[in-house]
C-alpha positions as CSV (number, residue, x, y, z in Angstrom):
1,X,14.4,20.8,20.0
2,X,13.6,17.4,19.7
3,X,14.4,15.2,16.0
4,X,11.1,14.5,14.8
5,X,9.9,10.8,14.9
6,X,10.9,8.3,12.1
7,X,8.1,5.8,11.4
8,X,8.6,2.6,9.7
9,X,6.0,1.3,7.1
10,X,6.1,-1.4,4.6
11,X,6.4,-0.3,0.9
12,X,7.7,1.9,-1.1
13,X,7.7,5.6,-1.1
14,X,3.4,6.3,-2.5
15,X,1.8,3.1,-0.6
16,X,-1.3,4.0,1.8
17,X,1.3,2.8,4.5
18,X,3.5,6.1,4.0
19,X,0.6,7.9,4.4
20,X,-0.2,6.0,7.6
21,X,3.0,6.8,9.1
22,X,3.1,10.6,7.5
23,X,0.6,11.5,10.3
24,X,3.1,10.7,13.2
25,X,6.6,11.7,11.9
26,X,8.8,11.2,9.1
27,X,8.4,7.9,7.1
28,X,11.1,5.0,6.8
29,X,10.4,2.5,4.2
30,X,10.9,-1.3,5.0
31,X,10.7,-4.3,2.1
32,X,8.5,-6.5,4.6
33,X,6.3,-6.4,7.6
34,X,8.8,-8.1,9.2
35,X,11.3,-5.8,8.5
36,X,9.3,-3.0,10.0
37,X,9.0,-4.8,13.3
38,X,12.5,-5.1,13.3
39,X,13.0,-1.2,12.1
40,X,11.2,-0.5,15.4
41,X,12.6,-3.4,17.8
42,X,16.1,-2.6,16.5
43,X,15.6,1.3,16.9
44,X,16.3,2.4,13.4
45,X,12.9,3.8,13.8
46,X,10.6,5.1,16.5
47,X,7.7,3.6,15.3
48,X,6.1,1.7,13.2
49,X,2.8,1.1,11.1
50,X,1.2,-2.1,9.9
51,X,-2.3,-2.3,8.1
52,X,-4.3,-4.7,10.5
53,X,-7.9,-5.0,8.8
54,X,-9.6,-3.7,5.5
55,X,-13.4,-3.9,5.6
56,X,-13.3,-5.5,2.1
57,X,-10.6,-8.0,2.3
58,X,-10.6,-8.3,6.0
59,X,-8.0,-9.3,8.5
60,X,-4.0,-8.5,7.4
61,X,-3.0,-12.2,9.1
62,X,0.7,-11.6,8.7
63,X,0.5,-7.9,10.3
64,X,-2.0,-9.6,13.6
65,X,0.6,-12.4,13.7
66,X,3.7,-10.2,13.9
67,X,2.3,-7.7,16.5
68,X,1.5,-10.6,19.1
69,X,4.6,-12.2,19.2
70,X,7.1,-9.9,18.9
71,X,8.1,-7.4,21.8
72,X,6.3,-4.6,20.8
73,X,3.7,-2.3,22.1
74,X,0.4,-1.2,20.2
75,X,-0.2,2.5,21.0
76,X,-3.2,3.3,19.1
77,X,-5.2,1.9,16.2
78,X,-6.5,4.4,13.5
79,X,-8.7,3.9,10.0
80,X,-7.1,5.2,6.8
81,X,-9.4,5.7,3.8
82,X,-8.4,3.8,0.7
83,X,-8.9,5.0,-2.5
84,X,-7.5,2.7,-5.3
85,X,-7.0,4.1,-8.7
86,X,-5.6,2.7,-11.8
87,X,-2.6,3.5,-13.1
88,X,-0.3,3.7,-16.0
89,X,2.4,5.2,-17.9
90,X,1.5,8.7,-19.7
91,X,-0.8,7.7,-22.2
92,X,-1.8,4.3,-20.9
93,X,-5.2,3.3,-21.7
94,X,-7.7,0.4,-19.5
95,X,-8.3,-0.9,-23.5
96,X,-4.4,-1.6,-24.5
97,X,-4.1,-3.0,-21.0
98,X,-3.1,-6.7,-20.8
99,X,-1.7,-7.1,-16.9
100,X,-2.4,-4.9,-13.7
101,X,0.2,-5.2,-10.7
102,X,-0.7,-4.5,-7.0
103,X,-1.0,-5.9,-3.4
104,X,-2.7,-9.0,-2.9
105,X,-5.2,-7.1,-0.6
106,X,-5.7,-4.2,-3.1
107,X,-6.3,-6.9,-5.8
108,X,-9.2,-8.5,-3.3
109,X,-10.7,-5.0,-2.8
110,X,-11.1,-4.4,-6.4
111,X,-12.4,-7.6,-7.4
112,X,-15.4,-6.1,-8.8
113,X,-13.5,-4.0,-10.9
114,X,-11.5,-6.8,-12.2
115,X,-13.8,-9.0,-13.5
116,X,-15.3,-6.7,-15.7
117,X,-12.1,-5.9,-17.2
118,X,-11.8,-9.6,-18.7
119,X,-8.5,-9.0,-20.2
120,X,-6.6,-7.7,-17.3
121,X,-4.4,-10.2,-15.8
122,X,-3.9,-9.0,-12.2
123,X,-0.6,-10.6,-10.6
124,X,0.2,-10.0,-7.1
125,X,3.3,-8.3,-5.6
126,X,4.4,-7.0,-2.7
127,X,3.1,-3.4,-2.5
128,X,1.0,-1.1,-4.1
129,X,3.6,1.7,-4.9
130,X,5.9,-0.9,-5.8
131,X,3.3,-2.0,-8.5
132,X,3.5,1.2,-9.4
133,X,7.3,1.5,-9.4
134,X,7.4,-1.4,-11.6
135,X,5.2,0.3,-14.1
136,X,7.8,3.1,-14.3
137,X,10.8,0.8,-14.7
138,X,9.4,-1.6,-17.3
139,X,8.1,1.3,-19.2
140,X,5.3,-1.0,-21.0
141,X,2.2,0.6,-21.9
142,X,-0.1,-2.8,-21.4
143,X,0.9,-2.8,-18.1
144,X,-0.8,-1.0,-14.7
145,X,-0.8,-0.9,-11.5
146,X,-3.4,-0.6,-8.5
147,X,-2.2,2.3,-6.0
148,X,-2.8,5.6,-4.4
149,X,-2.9,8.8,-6.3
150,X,0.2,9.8,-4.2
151,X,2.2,6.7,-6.0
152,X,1.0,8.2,-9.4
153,X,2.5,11.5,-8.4
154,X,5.3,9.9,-7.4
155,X,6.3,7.8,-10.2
156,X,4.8,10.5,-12.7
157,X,2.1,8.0,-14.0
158,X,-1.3,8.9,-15.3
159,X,-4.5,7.9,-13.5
160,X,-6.5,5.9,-15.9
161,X,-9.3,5.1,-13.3
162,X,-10.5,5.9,-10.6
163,X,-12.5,4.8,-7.5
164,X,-12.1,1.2,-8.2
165,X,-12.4,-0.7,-5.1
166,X,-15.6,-2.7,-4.7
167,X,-17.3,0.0,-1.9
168,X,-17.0,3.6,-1.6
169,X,-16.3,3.2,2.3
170,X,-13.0,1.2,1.6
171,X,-10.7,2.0,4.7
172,X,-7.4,0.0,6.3
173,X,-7.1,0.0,10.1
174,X,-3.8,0.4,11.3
175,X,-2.0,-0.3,14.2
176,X,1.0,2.5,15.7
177,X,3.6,0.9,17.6
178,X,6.9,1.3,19.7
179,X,8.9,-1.5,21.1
């Protein structure tokens, strides 16, 4: 029997990439894009996932970049929906909220959002379930994070919103790829 496929993704265990790569085998986290490139190119992974395009926030520059020049082959591209929610630690609220973490691109989706919340300070970092990692570990209630409802499960945090992104279509096109 054959070992199932390990897929590299960028971000922690919870971000929309893990989902990506959930659909073609087992999923290997990786700090940076890069670093999933090299995941795939060094063979510490079969394959590997990188978010290309949002229709919100467009283009993913540093994903398009990375799959021309290194030596790696695009087998198929594929649209994930995204649903952003808004999370916090168990009883969090949007109105003791001071500072929301997430991805730059998630930030740009919900921009909407944001600028009706006029005392949310959104900072980026370097992953949506990271965001929502960092809630958990610095425990503070006036902070939340922009991620998928998998990250809340994951870091047992309570959704205090819902469907924020700026459309109801919101999707991520990915790109599968093998070296």
């Amino acid at each position: 029997m054959d070992a199932p496929l390990r897929v590299a993704f960028q971000g922690e265990y919870g971000a929309y990439g893990e989902m990506a790569a959930a659909r073609f085998g087992i999923p290997v986290p990786c700090p940076t894009f890069a670093r999933v490139c090299a995941a795939v190119v060094e063979r510490e992974a079969n394959l590997g996932v990188l978010p290309i395009e949002n229709v919100i926030a467009g283009p993913v520059p540093e994903a398009q970049a990375l799959l021309r020049t290194q030596p790696l082959s695009v087998e198929t591209t594929f649209w994930l929906p995204i649903e952003h929610c808004l999370l916090g630690l168990p009883g969090a609220s949007l109105s003791a909220a001071t500072h929301v973490l997430s991805h730059w691109q998630a930030l740009r989706q919900c921009a909407q959002f944001l600028a009706r919340q006029t005392r949310l300070r959104p900072t980026a970092v370097y992953d949506t379930a990271g965001a929502a990692k960092l809630v958990r570990t610095l425990g503070r209630h006036n902070l939340l994070a922009i991620a998928s409802r998998r990250a809340a499960a994951h870091y047992h945090l309570d959704i205090v919103a819902e469907n924020i992104a700026d459309r109801t279509d919101n999707a991520t096109c990915f790109a599968l790829f093998r070296a």
